[in-house]
PADREN-649205 format. One line per 5 residues: number of its first residue (from 1); their letters; for each residue x, y, z of C-alpha. Coordinates in Angstrom, 2 decimals. Layout:
! PADREN-649205
NUM> a> X,Y,Z | ... $
This chain:
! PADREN-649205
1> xxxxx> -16.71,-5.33,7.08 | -18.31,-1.98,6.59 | -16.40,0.59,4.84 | -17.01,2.96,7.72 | -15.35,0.46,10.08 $
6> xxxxx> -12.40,-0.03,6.90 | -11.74,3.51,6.99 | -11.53,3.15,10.73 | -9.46,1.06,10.79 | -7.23,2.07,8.41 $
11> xxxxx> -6.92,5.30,10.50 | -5.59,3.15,13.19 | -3.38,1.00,11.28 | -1.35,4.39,10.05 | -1.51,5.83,13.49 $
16> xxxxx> 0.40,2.83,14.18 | 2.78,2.94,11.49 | 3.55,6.77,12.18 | 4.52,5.83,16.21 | 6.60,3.22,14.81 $
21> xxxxx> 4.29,0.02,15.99 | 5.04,-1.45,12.26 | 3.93,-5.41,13.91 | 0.61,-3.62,15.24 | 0.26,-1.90,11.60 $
26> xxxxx> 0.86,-4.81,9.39 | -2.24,-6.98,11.37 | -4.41,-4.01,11.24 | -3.67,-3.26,7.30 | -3.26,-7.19,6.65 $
31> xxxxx> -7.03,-7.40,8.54 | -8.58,-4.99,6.64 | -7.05,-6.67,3.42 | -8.45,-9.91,4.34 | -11.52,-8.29,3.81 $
36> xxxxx> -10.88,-5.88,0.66 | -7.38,-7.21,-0.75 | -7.47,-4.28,-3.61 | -7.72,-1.45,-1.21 | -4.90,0.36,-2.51 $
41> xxxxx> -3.89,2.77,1.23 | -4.45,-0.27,3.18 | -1.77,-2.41,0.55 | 0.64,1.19,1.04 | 0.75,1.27,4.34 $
46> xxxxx> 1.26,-2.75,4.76 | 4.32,-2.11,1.88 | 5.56,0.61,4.17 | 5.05,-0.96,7.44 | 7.23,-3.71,5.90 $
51> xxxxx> 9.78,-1.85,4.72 | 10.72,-0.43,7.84 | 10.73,-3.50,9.82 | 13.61,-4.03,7.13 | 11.55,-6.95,5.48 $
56> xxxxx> 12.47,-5.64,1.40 | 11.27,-8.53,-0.06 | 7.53,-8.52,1.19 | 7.27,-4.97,1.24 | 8.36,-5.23,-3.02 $
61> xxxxx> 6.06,-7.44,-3.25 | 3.11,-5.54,-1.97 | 4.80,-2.29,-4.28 | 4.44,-4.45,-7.13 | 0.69,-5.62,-6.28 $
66> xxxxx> -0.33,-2.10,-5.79 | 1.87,-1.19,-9.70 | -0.74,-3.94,-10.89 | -3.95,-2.29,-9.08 | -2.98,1.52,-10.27 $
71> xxxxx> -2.92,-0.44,-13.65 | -6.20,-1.72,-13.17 | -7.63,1.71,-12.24 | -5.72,3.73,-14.75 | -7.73,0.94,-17.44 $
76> xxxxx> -11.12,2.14,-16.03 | -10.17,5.70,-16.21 | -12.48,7.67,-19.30 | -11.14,11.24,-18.73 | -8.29,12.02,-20.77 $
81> xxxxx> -6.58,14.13,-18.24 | -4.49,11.97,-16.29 | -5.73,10.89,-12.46 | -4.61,10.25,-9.06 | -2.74,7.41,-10.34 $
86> xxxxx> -0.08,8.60,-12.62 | 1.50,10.09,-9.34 | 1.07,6.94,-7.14 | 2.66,5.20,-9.74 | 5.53,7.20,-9.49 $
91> xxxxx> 5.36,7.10,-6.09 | 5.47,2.89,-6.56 | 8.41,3.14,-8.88 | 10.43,5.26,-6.51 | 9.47,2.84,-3.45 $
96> xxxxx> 10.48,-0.21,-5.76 | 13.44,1.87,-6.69 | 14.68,2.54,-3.33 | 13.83,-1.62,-2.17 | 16.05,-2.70,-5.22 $
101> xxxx> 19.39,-2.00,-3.31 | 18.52,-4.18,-0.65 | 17.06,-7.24,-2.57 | 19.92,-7.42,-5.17 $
């Protein structure tokens, strides 16, 4: 798949998620996964689609997939100051956070 037609897609998958259509979100992020499994928004918005259909324990385990990509990203980083991903991991460890008092 093209990255144009990714980042098409992707923009439909999280108009999806934002009117609520969380089923039609997860196939659209989980299709353009099939295709590029590390794409970090694409695993976000499947983690968040999940969570609000309720389902805690796949949506932690996409948060802790994407903790392991940021990882992977923050290890290829050269500049000193730090990047994008020192917020989205905090963003990661809040969602995680928040999922704990469900899975428990």
């Amino acid at each position: 798949m093209a990255e144009k037609d990714i980042n098409a897609l992707i923009g439909e998958a999280w108009s999806a998620h934002y009117q609520g259509q969380h089923d039609v979100a997860i196939e659209k992020f989980s299709r353009i996964l099939s295709h590029d499994p590390d794409n970090i928004d694409a695993n976000w918005g499947l983690g968040l689609s999940y969570r609000s259909l309720n389902q805690n324990e796949a949506a932690r385990e996409i948060f802790l997939k994407i903790k392991q990509l940021i990882a992977d990203e923050v290890a290829k980083e050269t500049d000193t100051a730090p990047g994008r991903y020192v917020m989205l991991n905090r963003m990661v460890e809040q969602q995680l956070q928040f999922l704990e008092q469900f899975i428990r």
